[in-house]
C-alpha positions, 0 to 999 in steps of 0.5 A: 932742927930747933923743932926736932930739939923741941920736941926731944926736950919735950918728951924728956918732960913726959917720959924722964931718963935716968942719967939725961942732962934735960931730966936733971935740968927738969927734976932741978925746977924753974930756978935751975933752968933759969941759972943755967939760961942767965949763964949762957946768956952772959958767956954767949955776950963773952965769946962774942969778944972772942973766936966764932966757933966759941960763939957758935958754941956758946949760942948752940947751949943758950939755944938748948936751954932757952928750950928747956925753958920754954917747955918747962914754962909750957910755950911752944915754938909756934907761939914764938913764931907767932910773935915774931911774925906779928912783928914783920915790918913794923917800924919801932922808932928808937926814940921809944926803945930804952936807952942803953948806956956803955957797954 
């Protein structure tokens, strides 16, 4: 699915249509997508407090926008996939790891 998504958002990029969302966000620039990421992020993080449908919800918009983001920036998912197995198994101390302090 997240593959098919990529590749959807990717061909916006390269063959824009008139009225799609994904070529406004594009036509917008990098500032735009990364307002409309930061946004999801923060109510993703608000309906965690609240009903799972609205986080499943939530979290399908960050998902599309994170994307956008990535397609705009030129990474692909493999690159992803790459840094996410490198970190399989590894053990990271909390003693290392940046405090966070009263959520």
């Amino acid at each position: 699915m997240l593959e098919n998504l990529y590749a959807e958002i990717k061909s916006r990029k390269t063959s824009p249509k008139e009225g799609s969302y994904t070529t406004y966000l594009f036509d917008q620039g990098l500032d735009k997508i990364l307002k409309k990421v930061g946004e999801e992020a923060t109510e993703v993080v608000i309906a965690a407090k609240n009903e799972k449908a609205e986080l499943i919800s939530e979290t399908a918009d960050l998902t599309y926008h994170l994307l956008v983001l990535l397609v705009e920036s030129g990474v692909t998912l493999s690159e992803i996939e790459e840094k996410l197995t490198e970190r399989v198994g590894r053990i990271s101390k909390t003693s290392d790891r940046k405090e966070i302090r009263d959520l």
